[in-house]
N, C-alpha and C positions, 0 to 999 in steps of 0.2 A: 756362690759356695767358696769354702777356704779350702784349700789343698797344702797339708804339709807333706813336703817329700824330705825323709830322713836321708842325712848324711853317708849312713849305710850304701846308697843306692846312686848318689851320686856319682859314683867312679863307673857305674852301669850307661849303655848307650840310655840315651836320654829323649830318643825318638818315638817312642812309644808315648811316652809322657806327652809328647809336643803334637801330635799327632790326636791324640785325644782332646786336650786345648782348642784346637783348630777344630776339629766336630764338633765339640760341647757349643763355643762360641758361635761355628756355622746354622746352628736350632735356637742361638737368642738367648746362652746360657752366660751369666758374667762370675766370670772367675778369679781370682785372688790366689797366688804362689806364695806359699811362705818355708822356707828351706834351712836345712842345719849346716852342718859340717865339719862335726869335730873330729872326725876321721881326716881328712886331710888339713886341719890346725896340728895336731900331734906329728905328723909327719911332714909336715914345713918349720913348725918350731924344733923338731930334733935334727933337719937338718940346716939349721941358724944355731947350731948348738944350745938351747931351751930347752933342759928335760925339765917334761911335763909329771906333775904330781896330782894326783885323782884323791879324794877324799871319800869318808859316807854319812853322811850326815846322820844325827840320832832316830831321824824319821825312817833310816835305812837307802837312800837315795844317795848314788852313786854318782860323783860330779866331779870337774878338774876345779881344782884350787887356782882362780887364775888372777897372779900376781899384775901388777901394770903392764909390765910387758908384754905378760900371755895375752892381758887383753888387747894390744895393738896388732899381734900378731891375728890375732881371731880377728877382729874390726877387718884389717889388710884382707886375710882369706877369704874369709863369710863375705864380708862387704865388696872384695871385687873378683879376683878372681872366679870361682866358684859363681857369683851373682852371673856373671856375663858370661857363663857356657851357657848357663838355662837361657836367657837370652836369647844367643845366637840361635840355640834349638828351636827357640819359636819363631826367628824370625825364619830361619831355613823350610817352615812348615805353613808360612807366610802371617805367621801370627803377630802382631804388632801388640809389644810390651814394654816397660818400661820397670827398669831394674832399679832397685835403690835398697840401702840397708834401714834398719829401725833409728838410725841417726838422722836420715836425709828427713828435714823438715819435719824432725822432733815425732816420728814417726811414733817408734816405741819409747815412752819416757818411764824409764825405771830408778826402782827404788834399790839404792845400793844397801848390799849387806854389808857392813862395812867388819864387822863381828859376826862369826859361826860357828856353831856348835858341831861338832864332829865324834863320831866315835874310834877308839883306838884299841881295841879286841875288850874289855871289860872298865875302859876308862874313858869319860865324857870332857873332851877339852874345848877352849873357845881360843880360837883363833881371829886374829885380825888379817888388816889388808889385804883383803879380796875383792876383787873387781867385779862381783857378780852382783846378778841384779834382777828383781822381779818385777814384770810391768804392769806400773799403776798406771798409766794414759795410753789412748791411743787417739791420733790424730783423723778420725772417722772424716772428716772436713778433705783432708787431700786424699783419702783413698777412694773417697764418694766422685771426686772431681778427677780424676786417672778413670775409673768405673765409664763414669758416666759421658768421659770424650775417647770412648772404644779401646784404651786401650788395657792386659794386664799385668798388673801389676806382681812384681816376681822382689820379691822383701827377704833380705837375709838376715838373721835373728840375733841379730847385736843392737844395745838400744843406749841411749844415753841418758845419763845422771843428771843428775838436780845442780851439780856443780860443773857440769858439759862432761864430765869423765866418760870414757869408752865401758861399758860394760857389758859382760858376756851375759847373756839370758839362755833361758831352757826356749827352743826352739818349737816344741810340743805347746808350751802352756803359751806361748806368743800366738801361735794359730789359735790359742783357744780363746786366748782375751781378744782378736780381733775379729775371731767370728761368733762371741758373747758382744762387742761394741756393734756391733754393724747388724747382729740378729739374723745370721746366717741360715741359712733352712739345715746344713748338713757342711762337717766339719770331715775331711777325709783324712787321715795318716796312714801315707802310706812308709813300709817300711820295706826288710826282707826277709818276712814270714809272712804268712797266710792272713795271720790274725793271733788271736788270745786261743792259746791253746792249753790243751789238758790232756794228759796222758797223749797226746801226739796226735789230737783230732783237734780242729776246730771249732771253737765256740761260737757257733752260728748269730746267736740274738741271747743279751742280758737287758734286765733291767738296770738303773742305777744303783738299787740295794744288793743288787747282784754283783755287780763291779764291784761293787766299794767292800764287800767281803772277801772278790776273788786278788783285788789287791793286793790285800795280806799275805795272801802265800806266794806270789810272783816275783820276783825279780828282775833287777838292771832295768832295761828298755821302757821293756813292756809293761814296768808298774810304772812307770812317769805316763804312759801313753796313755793311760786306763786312767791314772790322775787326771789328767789334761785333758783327757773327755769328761769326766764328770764335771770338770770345772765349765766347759764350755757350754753341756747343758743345765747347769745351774742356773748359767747367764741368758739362757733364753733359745739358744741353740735347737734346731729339729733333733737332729739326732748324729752320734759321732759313730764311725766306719773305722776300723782299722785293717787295712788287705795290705795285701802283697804290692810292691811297687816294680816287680821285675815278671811280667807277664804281658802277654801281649797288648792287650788294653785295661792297664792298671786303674784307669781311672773311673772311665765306662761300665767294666767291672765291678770294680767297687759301689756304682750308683746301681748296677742293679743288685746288690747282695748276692753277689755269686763268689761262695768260699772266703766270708771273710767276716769279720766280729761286727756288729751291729749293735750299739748301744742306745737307748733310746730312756724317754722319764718311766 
């Protein structure tokens, strides 16, 4: 199974998380960590003096505009810092993993945007020089061989270009294309809400024609998250989860659909 744990949750104790790894793995379960963290990119790049610039693209999807730099700053964060708390958390739970970003051994190989369309309150401009990037490969071949000599794998979602350049990727849809490549039974995102909510209840179980309409009227987050699952069961996917990542057994939890979005074909 792929587990993405949002950047939101990151700054959260992280033992619950790790704690649940180590049971899942103890019953024979093989796990896969895939992690964001542009909350603390934003707040290491302003204090390197890097203010950061967020765009919305014409699809309505809210993203940092991220220049060369931003992107080494992200690479820096996502790829280490941040990679090696989760890490430690599983090794302190005696879980044995191995940490690497979407660079290490061409992991995630994406397609840079090189030109984007953005909206600016009633006017559509196209910008260049952005570092961002969506990923067409995944390196199924080393994740199979990590998998398959025990240990997990903990991937932080920056991938590289066609020309080696560092590029930032949506950390949602990178969980989704590597558990669309690998054929995942069940794709988890956890975050810190419950799930896809409505008027302030959670949406227990949709189908995909269901999502893809509740999409439209959601925002920020949680329509990338509901994107990035239907993308993953497009690909082949059992079925995408989205719960709570700050609860006792977030992950547990989440496999048995207790209070949390359920998306399914």
């Amino acid at each position: 199974m792929v587990i993405k744990i949002g950047g939101s949750i990151l700054d959260q104790d992280l033992k619950p998380i790790a704690q649940d790894v180590r049971a899942l793995r103890e019953r024979g379960d093989n796990l896969i960590l895939v992690h964001g963290g542009a909350k603390m990119v934003t707040e290491i790049a302003e204090k390197m003096g890097k203010e950061q610039k967020f765009v919305v693209s014409v699809s309505g999807f809210r993203s940092r505009y991220t220049d060369k730099e931003t992107a080494e700053i992200y690479t820096m964060v996502i790829g280490g810092l941040l990679n090696k708390q989760i890490v430690v958390a599983l090794f302190r739970e005696g879980v044995s993993s191995v940490g690497l970003s979407g660079i290490d051994g061409q992991l995630f190989k994406a397609e840079r945007k090189e030109k984007i369309k953005i909206k600016e309150g009633e006017k559509v401009l196209i910008i260049d020089g952005d570092y961002t990037g969506k990923v067409v490969e995944v390196n199924k071949q080393l994740i199979s061989s990590l998998v398959e000599a025990g240990y997990v794998p903990v991937i932080g979602s920056v991938a590289v270009g066609r020309r080696g350049e560092f590029l930032n990727i949506d950390g949602d849809r990178a969980a989704a294309s590597l558990a669309g490549t690998i054929k995942s039974d069940v794709v988890i995102f956890l975050t810190d809400v419950p799930g896809v909510l409505k008027e302030g209840k959670v949406l227990r179980r949709l189908n995909m024609e269901e999502a893809e309409k509740l999409m439209e009227r959601v925002e920020g987050g949680m329509r990338r998250k509901i994107f990035a699952a239907l993308e993953a069961l497009r690909a082949g996917v059992g079925k995408a989860i989205i719960a709570s990542g700050m609860r006792p057994q977030p992950i547990i939890e989440a496999l048995r659909e207790e209070d949390c979005t359920v998306i399914e074909q």
